[in-house]
N, C-alpha and C positions, 0 to 999 in steps of 0.2 A: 503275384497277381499277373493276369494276364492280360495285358493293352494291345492294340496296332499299333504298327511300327511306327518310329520316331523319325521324321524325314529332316536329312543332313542335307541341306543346299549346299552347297561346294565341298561337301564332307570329305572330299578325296587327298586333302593336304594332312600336314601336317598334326595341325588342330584338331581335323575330323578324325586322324586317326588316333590320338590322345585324347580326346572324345568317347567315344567308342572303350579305349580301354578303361579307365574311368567308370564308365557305365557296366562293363563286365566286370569289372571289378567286385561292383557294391551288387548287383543284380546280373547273372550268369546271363541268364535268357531274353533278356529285353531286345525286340527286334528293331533293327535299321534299316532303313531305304537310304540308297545314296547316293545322289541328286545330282547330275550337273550334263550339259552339252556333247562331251565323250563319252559314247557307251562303253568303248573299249577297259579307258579308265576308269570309268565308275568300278563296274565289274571287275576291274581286279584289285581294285582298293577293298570293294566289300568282299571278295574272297581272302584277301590277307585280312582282314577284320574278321571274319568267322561271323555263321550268323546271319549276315547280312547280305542285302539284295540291293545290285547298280538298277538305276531306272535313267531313262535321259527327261531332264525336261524342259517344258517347253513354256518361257517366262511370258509369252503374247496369251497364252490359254487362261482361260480363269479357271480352268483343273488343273491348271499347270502340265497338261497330259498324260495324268494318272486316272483320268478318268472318274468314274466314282470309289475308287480304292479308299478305305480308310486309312485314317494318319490319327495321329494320339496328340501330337505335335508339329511343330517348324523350326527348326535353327538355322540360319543364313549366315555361311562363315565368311562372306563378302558384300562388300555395299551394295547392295539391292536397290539402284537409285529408280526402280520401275517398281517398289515397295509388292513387287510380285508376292512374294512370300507371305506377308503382311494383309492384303487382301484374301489371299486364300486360307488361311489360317482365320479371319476372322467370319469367312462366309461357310467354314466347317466348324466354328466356333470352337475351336483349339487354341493351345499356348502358341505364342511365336518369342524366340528371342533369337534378336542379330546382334551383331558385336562389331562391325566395323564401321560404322558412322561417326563422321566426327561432329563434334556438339554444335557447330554451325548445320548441319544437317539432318536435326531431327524437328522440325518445324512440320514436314507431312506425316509424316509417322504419327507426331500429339495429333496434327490435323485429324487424321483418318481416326485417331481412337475416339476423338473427343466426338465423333458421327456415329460411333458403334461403342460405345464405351459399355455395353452389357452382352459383347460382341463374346470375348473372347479374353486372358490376361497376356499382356502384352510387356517384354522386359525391353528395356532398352540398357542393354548389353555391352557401354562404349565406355565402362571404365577399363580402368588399367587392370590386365587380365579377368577381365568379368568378376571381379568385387574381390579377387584376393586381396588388392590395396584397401578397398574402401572396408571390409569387414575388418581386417587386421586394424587398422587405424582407431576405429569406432570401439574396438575391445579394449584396445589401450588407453583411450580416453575415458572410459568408463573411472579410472582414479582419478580425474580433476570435477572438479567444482565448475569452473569454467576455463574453456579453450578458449585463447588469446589468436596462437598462430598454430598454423599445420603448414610443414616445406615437405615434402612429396618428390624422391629423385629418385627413379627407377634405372638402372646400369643394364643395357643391353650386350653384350657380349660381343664382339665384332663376326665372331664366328657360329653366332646363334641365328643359322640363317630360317628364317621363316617358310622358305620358297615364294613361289614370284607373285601368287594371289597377297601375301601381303607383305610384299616387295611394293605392288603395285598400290597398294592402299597409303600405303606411308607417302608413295612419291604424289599422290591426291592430296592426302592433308596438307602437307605442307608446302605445295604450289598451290592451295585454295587460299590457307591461314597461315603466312609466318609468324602472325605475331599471337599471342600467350595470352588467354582468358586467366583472368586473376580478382582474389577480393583482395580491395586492399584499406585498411579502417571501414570495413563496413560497404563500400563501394566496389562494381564490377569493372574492371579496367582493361588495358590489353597493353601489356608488354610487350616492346620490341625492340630491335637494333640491341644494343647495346645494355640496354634495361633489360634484355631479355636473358641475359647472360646468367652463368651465377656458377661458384662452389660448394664443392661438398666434399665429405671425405667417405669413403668408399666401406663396406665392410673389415676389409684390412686395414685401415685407417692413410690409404693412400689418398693425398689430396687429387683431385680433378675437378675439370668443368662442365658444364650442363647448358642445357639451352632451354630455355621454358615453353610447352609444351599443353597446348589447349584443351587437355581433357575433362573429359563429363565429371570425375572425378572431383573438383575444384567445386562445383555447385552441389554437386550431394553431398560433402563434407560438409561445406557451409550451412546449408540448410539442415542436417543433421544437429550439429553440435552448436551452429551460433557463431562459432567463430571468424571475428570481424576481417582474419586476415588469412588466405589461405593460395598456395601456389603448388604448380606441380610442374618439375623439371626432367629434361629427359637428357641421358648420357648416352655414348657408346664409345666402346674401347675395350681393352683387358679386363673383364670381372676377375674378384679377389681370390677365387680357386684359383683360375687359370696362372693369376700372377705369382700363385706360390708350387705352382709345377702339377697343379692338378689339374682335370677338366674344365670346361667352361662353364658357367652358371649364371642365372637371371639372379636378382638383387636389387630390392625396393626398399630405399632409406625412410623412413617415417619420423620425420623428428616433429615432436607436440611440448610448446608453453601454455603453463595458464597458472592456475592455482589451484592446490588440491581440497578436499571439502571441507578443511579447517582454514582456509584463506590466506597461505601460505606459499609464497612460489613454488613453480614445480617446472622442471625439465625432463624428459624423455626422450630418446632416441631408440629405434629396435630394426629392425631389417627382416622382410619376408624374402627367403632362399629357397631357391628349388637349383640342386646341381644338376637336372639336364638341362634346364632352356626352360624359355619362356610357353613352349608349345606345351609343355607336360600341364605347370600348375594354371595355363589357360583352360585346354582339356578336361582339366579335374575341375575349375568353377564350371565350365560349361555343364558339363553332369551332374553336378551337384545342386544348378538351377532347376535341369531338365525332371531332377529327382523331386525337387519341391512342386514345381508346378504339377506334376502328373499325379505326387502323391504315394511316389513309388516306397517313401520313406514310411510306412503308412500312418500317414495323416492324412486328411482330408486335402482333397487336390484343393490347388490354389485359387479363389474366385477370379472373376475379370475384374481388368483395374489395367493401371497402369503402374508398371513397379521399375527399381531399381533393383541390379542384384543384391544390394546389400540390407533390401527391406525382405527378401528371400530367406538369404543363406544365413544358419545360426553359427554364429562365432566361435564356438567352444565342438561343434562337430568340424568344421572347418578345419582348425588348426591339429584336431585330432584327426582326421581324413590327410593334411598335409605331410607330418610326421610320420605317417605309416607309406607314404609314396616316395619320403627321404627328404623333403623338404624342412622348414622350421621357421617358426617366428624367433629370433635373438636379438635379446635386450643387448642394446652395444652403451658403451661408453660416453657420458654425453661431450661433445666437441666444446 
């Protein structure tokens, strides 16, 4: 099918460009615009993308200085705190998904949808890798009866550098929030100091520590499954490729108690891997959103609403879309 081009707001890193291939991947032809203050850069990120067209733009416009050009979409791969994106995506009545707001920072974003809520469908893109955790999670939980707890510890690589748009993002969350959005019995709390700490044991079953970490993640689980206690931890250090002499690799611990649907304990533990980095299986949810909302998958494009990705992306194309870019959901051993 044929659409207008898909506009990548800061598409020239890392993500935009595991973005982009993701998208070529599943649809050769789908075209890009790729958005940001350097012309120079834009234009040669869209030339090594193929395909694809640099534009500069300009976040005070309410065209954003595109003029009347059509756009199919928005993706904003940095915090938009002038929700530029977001506006103009709903006054073209297009999709928008961002992904780098932290859950204290989406208060304007519901504001603006809840004023246009037949505006436009609107993702708020701030789980951990755009719903790879939260789909993976939710599919595993599909065998219990009821979910008691979910501990959520994702192992950053030390040499899984992001580049400096979200260098800079990181260094915002956690000089805004040090301290850990958490349910704890049914109750929303906030971890810190010392509370906020915690172990885990790694893919390879090397023990390490974590520090807990406030993402969107923790409320859509919750609200998803019910589950009265639910936390998510963030590491960084040697992921368990690197420490047995291979590459370096992103790795997201899932471990789920409850009971299974004959009322009988149950434990779990499984880890979603991608051996290049966390930029590749972010890339691939981001596409894979862009895919449902537009409809490229052909089903009917997505209505307006406000979604999470994991009310998006189906589970079972997911993990088969993972698998085939080298990644994998593995059932690990329970600790």
């Amino acid at each position: 099918m044929s659409i207008p081009p898909i506009l990548l707001m800061g598409g020239s890193g890392a993500i935009g460009h595991r973005t982009a291939q993701a998208l070529r991947a599943a649809y050769r032809d789908v075209p890009l615009l790729i958005g940001g203050r350097d012309l120079t850069k834009v234009r040669r990120a869209a030339e090594q993308m193929g395909g694809a067209q640099g534009v500069v733009i300009d976040p005070a416009a309410e065209d954003l200085g595109l003029g009347g050009r059509p756009i199919s979409g928005v993706v904003v791969f940095y915090m938009d705190h002038t929700l530029a994106g977001l506006h103009f995506a709903q006054k073209r009545g297009v999709p928008h998904l961002s992904i780098s707001s932290g859950v204290f920072e989406i208060a304007p974003q519901i504001a603006t949808y809840m004023h246009a809520p037949q505006a436009a469908p609107i993702v708020l893109g701030y789980e951990w890798m755009v719903g790879a955790t939260t789909v993976a999670t939710l599919n595993i939980a599909q065998a219990f009866g009821k979910v008691h707890d979910i501990r959520i510890t994702a192992l950053v690589d030390e040499q899984d550098a992001g580049g400096p748009t979200v260098a800079a993002d990181f260094e915002h969350l956690n000089a805004m929030l040090p301290a850990a959005l958490t349910r704890r019995e049914g109750a929303y709390i906030w971890r810190e100091a010392e509370e906020a700490q915690a172990s885990f044991c790694a893919v390879d079953g090397t023990h390490m520590t974590a520090s807990g970490f406030s993402s969107i993640d923790v409320v859509g689980l919750a609200a998803a499954t019910g589950a009265p206690n639910v936390q998510f931890n963030l590491a960084g250090g040697v992921s368990s490729t690197r420490r047995q002499g291979g590459p370096m690799s992103t790795e997201i611990i899932i471990e789920l108690a409850g009971e299974n649907r004959q009322g009988e304990p149950l434990r779990t533990r499984h880890a979603v891997i991608h051996p290049a980095g966390a930029a590749p299986l972010t890339g691939l949810c981001v596409a894979m959103n862009l895919e449902r909302l537009l409809g490229l998958d052909g089903q009917p494009p997505t209505p307006a609403g406000l979604y999470f990705p994991y009310q998006l992306l189906d589970a079972a194309t997911f993990i088969e879309r993972l698998e085939s870019d080298g990644g994998e959901l593995r059932e690990l051993p329970v600790a």
